[in-house]
N, C-alpha and C positions, 0 to 999 in steps of 0.2 A: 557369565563373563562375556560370551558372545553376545547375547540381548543387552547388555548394558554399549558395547562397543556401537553393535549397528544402533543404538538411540541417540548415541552420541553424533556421527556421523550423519545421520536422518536429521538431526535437529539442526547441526553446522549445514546443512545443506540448505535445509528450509530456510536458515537467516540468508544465507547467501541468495537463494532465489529472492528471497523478498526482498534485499535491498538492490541486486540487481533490476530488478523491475521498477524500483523508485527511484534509482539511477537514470533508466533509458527512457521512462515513461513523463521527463522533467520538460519537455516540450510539448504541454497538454496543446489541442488542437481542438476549436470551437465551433461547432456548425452556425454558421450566420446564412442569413437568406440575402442573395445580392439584389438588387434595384430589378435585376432579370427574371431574376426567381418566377414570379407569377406569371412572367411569359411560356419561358421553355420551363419551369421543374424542375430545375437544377439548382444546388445548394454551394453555396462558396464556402472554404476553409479556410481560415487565417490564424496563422497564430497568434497565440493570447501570451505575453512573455511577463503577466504581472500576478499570473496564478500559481499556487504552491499546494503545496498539500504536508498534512501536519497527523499524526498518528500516536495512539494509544494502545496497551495491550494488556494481558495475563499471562502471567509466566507462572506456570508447573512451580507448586515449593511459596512462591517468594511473591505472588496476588497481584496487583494491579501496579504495572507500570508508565511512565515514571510516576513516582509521588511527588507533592500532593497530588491527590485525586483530583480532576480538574486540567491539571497539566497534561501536555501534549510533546512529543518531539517532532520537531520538524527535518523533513528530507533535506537531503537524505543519510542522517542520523540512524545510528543503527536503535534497535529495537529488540531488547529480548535478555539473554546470559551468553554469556562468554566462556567456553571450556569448562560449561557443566552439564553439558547434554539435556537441559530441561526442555518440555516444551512450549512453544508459546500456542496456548489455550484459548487466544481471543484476541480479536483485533477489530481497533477503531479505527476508520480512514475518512480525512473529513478534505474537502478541498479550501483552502483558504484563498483571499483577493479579492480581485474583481471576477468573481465567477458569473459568467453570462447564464440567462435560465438553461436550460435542459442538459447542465454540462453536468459529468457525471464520472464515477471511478468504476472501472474494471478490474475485477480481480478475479483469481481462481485459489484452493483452497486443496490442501490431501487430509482426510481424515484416515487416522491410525487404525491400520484392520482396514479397512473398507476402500483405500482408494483416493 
């Protein structure tokens, strides 16, 4: 009873980080080299306000979401079950738009037992 309660709550938590974080993180920001650059070394930042980010997963129980395969949801859209404690098993994060080269996603991850 108790291990089903704390999976339930561990798993509500983990949607909630990760759409928090798909929430806050909607102002990606793009390293560009200004006209200076090559002088002084120093790298300018501007925001990029035509890129997005779009996501896939596996849910414990119920396999690859959403279907069809293929399909993606975009931020920030939730991702996962809803008031069954399952867990999501896998995730795809892909950036969509005008993505400039070397731009790129952060994330961090808990594995069960471990950390």
């Amino acid at each position: 009873m108790k291990e089903s309660i704390f999976r339930s709550i561990t798993g509500r938590l983990l949607i909630l980080l990760l759409m928090l974080s798909m929430i806050f993180s909607t102002g990606v920001f793009a390293a560009v080299e200004s006209e200076s650059a090559a002088a002084d070394s120093t790298v300018d930042t501007q925001a990029v306000s035509n890129i997005g980010v779009q996501y896939r997963g596996h849910v414990q129980n119920k396999g690859d979401v959403p279907l069809p395969l293929g399909d993606f949801v975009t931020g920030p859209a939730e991702l996962g079950s809803r008031g069954e404690g399952l867990r999501l098993e896998g995730i795809r994060i892909e950036l969509t738009g005008d993505v400039p080269a070397g731009a790129g996603i952060s994330y961090a991850v808990h594995v069960q037992n471990e950390g």
